[in-house]
C-alpha positions as CSV (number, residue, x, y, z in Angstrom):
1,X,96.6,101.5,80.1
2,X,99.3,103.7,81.0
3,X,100.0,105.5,84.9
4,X,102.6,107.3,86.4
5,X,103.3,106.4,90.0
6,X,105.4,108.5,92.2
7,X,107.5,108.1,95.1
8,X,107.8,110.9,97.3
9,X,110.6,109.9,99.7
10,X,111.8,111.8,102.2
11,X,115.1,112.5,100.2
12,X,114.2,111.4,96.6
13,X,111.3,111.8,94.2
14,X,110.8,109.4,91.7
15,X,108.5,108.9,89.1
16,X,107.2,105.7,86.7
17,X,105.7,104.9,84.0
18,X,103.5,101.9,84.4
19,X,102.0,100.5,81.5
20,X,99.6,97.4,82.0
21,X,101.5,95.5,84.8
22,X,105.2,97.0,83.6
23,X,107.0,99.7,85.4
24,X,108.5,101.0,81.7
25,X,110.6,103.7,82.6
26,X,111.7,105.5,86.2
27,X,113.5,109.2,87.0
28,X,114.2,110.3,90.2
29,X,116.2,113.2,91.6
30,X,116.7,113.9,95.0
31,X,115.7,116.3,97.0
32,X,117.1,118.4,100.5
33,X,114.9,119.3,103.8
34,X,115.7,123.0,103.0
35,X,114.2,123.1,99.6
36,X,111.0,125.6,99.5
37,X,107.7,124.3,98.6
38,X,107.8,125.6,95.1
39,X,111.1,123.7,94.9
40,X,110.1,121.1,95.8
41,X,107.0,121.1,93.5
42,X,109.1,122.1,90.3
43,X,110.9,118.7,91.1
44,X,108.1,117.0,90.6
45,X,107.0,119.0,87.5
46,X,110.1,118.3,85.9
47,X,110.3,114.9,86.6
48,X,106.7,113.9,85.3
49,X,107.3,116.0,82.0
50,X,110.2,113.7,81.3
51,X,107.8,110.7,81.2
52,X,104.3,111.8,80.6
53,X,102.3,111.2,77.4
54,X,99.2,112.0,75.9
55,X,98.1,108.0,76.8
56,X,98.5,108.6,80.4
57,X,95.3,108.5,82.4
58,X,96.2,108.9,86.0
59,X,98.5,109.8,88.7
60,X,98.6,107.7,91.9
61,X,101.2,109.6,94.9
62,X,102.9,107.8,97.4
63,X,103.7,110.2,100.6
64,X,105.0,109.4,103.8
65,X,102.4,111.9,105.7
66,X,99.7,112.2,107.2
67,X,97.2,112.4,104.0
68,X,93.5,113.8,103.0
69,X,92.7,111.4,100.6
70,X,89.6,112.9,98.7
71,X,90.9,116.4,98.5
72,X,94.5,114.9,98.0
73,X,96.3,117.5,100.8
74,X,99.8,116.3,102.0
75,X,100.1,117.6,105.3
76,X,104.0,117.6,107.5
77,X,105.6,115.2,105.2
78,X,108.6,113.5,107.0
79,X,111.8,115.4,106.1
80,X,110.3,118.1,103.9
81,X,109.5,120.8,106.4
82,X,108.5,123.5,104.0
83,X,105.6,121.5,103.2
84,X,102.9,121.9,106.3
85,X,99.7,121.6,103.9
86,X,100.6,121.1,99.9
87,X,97.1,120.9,97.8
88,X,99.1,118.4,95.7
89,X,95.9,116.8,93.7
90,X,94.8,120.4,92.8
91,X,98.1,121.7,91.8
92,X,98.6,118.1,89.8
93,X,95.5,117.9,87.9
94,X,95.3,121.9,87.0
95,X,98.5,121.0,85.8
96,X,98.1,117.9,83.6
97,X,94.1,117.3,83.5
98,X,94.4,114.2,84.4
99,X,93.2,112.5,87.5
100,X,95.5,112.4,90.7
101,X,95.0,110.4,93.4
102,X,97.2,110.7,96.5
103,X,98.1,108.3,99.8
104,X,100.2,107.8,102.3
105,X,103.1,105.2,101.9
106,X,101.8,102.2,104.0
107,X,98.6,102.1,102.0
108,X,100.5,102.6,98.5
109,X,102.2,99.4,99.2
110,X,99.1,97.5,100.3
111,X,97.1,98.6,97.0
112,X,100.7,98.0,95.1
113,X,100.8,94.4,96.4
114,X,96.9,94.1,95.3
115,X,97.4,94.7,91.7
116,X,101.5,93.6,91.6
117,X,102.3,91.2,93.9
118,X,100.9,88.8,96.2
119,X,97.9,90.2,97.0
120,X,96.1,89.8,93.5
121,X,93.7,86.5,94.1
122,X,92.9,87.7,97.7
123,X,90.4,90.3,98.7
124,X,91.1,91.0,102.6
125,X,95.0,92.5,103.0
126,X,97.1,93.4,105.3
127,X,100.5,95.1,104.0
128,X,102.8,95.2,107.1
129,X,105.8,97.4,106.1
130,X,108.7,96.9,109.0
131,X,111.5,99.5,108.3
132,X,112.0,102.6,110.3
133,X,108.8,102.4,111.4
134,X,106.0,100.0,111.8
135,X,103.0,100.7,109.5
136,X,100.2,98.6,107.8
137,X,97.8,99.5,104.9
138,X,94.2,97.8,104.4
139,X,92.5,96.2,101.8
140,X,89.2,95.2,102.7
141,X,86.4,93.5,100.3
142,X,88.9,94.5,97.6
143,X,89.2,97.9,98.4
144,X,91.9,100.0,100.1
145,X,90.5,101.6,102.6
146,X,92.1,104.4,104.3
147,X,89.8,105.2,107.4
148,X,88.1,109.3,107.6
149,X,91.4,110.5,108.2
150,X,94.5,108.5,106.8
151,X,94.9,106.8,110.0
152,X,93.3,103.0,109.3
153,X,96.3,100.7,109.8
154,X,98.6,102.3,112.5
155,X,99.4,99.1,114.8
156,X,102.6,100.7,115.2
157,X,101.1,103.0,117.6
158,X,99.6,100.5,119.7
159,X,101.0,100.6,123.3
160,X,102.9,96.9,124.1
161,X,105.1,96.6,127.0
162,X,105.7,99.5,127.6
163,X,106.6,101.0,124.7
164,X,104.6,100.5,121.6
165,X,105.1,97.7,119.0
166,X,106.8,100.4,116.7
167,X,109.3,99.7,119.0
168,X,109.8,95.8,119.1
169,X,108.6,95.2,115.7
170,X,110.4,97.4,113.2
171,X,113.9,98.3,112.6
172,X,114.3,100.3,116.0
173,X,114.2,97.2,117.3
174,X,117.8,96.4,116.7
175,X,118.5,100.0,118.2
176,X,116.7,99.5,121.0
177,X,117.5,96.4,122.6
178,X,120.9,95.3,120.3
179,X,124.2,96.9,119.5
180,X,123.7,95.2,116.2
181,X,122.3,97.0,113.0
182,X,119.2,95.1,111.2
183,X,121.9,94.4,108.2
184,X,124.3,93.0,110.6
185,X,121.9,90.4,112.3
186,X,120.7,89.1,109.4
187,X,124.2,89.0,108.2
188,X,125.6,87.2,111.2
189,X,122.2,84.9,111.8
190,X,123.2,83.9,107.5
191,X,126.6,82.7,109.0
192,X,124.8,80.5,112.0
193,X,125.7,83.4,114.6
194,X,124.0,82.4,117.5
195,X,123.7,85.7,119.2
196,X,121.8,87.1,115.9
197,X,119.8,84.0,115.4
198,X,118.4,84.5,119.4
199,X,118.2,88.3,118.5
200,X,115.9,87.2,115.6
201,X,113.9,84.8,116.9
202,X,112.8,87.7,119.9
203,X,112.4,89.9,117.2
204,X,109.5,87.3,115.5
205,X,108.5,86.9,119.2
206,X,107.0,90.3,119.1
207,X,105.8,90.6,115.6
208,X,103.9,87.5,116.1
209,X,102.5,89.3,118.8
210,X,101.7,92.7,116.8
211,X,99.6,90.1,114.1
212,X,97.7,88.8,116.7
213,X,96.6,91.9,117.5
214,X,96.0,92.5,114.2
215,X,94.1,89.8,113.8
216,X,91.7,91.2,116.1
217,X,91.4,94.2,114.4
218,X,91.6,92.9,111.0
219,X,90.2,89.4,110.2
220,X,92.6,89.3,106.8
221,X,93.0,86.4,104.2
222,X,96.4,87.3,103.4
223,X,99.3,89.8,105.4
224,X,102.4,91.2,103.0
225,X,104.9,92.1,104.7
226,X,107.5,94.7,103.6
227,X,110.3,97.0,104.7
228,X,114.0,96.2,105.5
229,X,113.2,94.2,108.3
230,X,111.1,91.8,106.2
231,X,114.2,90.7,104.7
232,X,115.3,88.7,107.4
233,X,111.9,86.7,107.6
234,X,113.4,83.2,107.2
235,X,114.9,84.1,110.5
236,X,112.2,85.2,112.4
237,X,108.9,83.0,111.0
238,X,109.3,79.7,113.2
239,X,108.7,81.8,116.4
240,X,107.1,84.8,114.8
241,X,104.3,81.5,114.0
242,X,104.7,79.8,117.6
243,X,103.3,83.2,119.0
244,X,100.5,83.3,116.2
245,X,99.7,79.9,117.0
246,X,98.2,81.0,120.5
247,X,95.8,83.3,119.2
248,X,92.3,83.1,120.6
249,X,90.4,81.7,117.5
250,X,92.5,78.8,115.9
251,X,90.0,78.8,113.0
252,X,91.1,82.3,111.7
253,X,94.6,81.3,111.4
254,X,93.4,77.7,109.0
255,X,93.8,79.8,105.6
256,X,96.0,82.6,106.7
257,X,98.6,83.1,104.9
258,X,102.0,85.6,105.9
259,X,104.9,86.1,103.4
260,X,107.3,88.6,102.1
261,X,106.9,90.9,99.6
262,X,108.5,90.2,96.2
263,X,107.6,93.5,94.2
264,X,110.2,95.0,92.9
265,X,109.8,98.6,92.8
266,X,106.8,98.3,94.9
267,X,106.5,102.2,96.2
268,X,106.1,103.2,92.7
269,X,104.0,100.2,91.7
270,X,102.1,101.1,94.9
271,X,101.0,104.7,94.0
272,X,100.1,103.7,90.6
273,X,97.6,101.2,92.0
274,X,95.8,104.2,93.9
275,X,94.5,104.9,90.5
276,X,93.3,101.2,89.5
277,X,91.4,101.3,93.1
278,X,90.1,104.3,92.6
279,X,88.6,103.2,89.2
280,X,87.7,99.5,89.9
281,X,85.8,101.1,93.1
């Protein structure tokens, strides 16, 4: 079976070509915050000419928006103004008569983990991406699920001391409460720095936190975690775990299991799984 997944970054497009579980072929090309829609959208044309075939039977999207799943409208999408409300699944499928199916980013790379990475023998998901921001994506019963409005998953948002745990748990941290970059502190905590290595071990302080409150939300088999700041997990698990470890209802935590992604490529992997869910649900 062959998919294209695309990546719809904020300053790059890219597009695969997934066949079974192999990413065969990528092209990107980047793309500026003063493009025009149609710019924008001829981008993406050309890009999926250059790797479409007559075998192809879906398109999955990954967007970093706010996202109406079942009539496939991208609405704000972070650092392409021009597009307030693109009808992307219309355009696509007038366009290629094939089936589109389009997400936001947190839940591409909870379905990508799912059908690519460590997600396959597990049924209830989290996919934690820590990077600029703090996002999650849901699979639940073996289903993504997205909530009415593209909004299941947002811990992020979720006020913690004073601030939210966007804040303490993604790679503002550093920002806010460091002189050091993410980079740096791992880099330094690699080298037995002791001032990264206490930096780090705050840092898993407060995730450890955010999962608990997950875990009340969310009663999952299995979290992924992603993004940049997942990276430096070796240096944040021991007390990232010693916070878990308090959490209300011990029997939860007997089978849960936490770990880093290892899926290369996962954003485009990740959007080419919104067609696999879409057709195994």
């Amino acid at each position: 079976m062959e998919i294209l997944g695309v990546d719809l970054g904020g300053t790059n497009i890219r597009v695969g070509q997934v066949e079974d579980e192999t990413l065969k072929k990528i092209v990107s090309s980047p793309i500026h915050s003063k493009e025009k829609e149609e710019d924008v959208l001829n981008i993406l044309f050309s890009l999926i000419d250059q790797v479409i075939s007559p075998s192809v039977k879906g398109i999955g999207i990954g967007v970093p928006s706010v996202v109406d799943t079942k009539k496939g409208i991208v609405f704000e999408v972070q650092n392409i103004p021009c597009w307030k409300e693109v009808h992307l699944k219309d355009i696509l499928e007038a366009k290629y008569k094939v089936p589109v199916y389009v997400n936001n980013d947190a839940n591409c790379f909870a379905v990508g983990e799912k059908y690519f990475g460590k997600g396959k023998n597990y049924d209830d998901i989290v996919g934690l991406i820590m990077g600029t921001g703090l996002g999650a994506g849901l699979i639940i019963n073996g289903s993504l699920y997205s909530g009415k409005n593209c909004g299941a998953g947002e811990f992020g948002m979720i006020p913690y001391l004073g601030q939210n745990y966007e804040y303490y748990c993604s790679g503002q941290f550093f920002s806010n409460v460091s002189k050091l970059s993410g980079s740096e502190a791992s880099e330094k905590a690699a080298h037995g720095d002791k001032e990264a290595l206490v930096l780090l071990n705050h840092l898993g302080e407060h995730i450890g936190e955010a999962i608990k409150t997950i875990l009340f939300a969310v009663d999952p088999e299995i979290i992924i975690l992603g993004g940049s700041v997942s990276k430096s997990f070796e240096f944040f698990k021991d007390s990232m775990w010693e916070r878990i470890n308090t959490f209300a209802f011990p029997m939860n935590l007997k089978n849960l299991k936490i770990v880093p992604s290892e899926v290369d490529q996962v954003a485009i992997l990740g959007a080419a799984a919104l067609y696999l869910d879409a057709i195994n649900n």
